[in-house]
N, C-alpha and C positions, 0 to 999 in steps of 0.2 A: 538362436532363440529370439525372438521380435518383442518388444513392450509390452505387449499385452500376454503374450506367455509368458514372459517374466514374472508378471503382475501377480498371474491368477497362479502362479508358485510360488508365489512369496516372495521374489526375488524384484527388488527393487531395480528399473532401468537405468542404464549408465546414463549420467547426467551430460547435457552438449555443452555443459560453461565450467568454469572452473569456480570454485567456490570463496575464494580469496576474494576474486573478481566479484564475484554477487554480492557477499557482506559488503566490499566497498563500493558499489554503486548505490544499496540500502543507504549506508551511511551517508554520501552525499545530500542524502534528501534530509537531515535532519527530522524526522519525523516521529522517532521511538519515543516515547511517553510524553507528548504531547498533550497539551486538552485537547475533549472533543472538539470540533468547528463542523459549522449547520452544514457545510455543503457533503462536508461526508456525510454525515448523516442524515442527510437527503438520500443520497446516494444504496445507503443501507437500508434503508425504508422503503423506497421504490423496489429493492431485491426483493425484501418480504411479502411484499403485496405482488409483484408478479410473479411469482414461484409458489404463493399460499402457504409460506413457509415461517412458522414460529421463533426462528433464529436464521440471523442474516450478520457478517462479519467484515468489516474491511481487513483481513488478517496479514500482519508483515512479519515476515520469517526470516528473528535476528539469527544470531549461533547457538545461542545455548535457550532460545525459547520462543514462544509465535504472541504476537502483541498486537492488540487489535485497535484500529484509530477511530474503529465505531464498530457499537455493538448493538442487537437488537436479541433477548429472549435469552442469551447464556448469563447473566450476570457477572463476567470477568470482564477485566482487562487483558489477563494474557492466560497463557497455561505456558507448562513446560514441555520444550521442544518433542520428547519421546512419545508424548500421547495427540502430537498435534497431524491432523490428515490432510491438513494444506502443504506441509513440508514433503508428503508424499503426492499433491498437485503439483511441486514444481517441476516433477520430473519427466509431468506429461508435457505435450505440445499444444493442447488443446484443452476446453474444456473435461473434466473430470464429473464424471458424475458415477456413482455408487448406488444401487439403487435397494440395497441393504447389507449394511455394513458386516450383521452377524456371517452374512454368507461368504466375506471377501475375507481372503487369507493376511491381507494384511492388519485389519483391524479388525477383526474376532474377537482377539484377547484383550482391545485396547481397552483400559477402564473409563474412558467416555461412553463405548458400547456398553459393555458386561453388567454397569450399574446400574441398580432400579432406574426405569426409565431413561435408562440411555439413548445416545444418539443413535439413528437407523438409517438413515440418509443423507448424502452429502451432494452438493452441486458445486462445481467452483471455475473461476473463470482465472486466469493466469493475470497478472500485474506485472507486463513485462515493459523494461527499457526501451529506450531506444535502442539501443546494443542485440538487445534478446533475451535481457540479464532478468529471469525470473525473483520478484521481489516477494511476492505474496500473491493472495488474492482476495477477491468477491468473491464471501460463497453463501448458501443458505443451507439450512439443516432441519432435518426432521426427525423426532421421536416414533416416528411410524416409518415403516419401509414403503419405497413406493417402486413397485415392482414395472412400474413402464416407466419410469426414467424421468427425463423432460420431455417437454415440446420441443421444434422445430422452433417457437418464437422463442420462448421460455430461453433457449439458447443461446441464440440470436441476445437478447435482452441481457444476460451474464457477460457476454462480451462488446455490449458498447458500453455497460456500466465499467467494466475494466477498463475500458478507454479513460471515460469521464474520471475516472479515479488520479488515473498516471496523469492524464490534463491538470488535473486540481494540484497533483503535488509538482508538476512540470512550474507551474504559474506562481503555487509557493516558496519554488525552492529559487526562480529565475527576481521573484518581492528581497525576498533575502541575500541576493548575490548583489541588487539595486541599491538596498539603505547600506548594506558595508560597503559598497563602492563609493557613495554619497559623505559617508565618515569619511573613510580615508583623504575622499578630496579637499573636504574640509580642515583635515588634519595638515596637509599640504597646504593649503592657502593658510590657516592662522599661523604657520612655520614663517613664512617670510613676511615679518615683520618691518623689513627693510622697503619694501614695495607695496604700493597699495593696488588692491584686485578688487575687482567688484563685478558681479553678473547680473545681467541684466536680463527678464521674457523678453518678447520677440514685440513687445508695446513699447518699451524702453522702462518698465519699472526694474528697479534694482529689486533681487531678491535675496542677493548675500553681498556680504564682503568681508574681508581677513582683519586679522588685526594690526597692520599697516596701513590699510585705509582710515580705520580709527586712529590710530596717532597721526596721521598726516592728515586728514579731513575733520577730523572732529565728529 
């Protein structure tokens, strides 16, 4: 049976990563309940206006629930894992799109649907590693079904925002590995107190030096 007859049975497709492995690549990135920051939500905003779409999500799918690093039009921060349909995006390879939810066996009964004014539509672009490690994604969402689907560009546009996403947290996660690196050095130079150290930019101004330079320099 192929992913897509899985799908339309109910029958979720065998995932290609192991799940051990994805929570802990998630977690390297430090990211889970973070403040917002403008660039995701740049990012989120450009979803909703190219998709015309009322809700737009940066969604990362921890273990026990899906938490979102910008949101536009749902008013959460997360929901819990069982009613979230990005956890069943990560098990595609591509783009997901639904082009009404009440019709698809997987989320028929979900209580996002079912509820006055539930959701009807979903689009989501996968937020994958470098590895292939499915984190989450960029998706938008509609209270109306929209029975053609997306665009060709529309598409397109879901997966280089995914890109730009993984870019954003690539860059803050490589800021964060830079200032602990920076401590640590530091932490080694004001250790030896015995020798005085001092660094200098590439002008010759000194920009550090340990606590052995102070006692022997003044």
């Amino acid at each position: 049976m192929t992913a897509a007859e899985q799908a339309n049975a109910g029958e979720p497709p065998a995932p290609a990563w192991n799940e051990s492995d994805r929570l802990a690549a998630l977690a390297r990135y430090d990211i889970l309940d973070t403040p917002p920051e403008a660039d995701f939500d740049d990012i989120t905003r450009l979803a909703a206006e190219a998709l015309a779409a009322p809700i737009a999500l940066i969604s990362l799918v921890a273990e026990h629930r899906q938490w979102f690093k910008s949101e536009i039009g749902l008013g959460t921060r997360e929901t819990a894992l069982d009613v979230s349909i990005c956890a069943h995006a990560l098990l595609q390879n591509d783009v997901m799109v639904v082009p009404d939810c009440t019709r698809d066996a997987r989320f028929a009964q979900n209580p996002l649907v079912t509820a006055p004014g539930g959701l009807r539509f979903y689009a989501g672009a996968l937020l994958k590693t470098a590895e292939g490690l499915p984190i989450g994604t960029i998706c938008v969402l509609d209270r109306a079904p929209r029975p053609d689907g997306i665009t060709a560009f529309q598409r397109l546009t879901l997966e280089v925002l995914a890109r730009q996403v993984m870019n954003n947290l690539e860059l803050r996660r490589a800021l964060a590995t830079q200032r602990e690196d920076e401590k640590l050095n530091q932490l080694i130079l004001d250790s030896a107190v015995d020798y005085a150290i001092i660094t200098m930019d590439p002008r010759g101004v000194i920009t550090s030096w340990n606590e052995g330079a102070f006692r022997l320099m003044g």
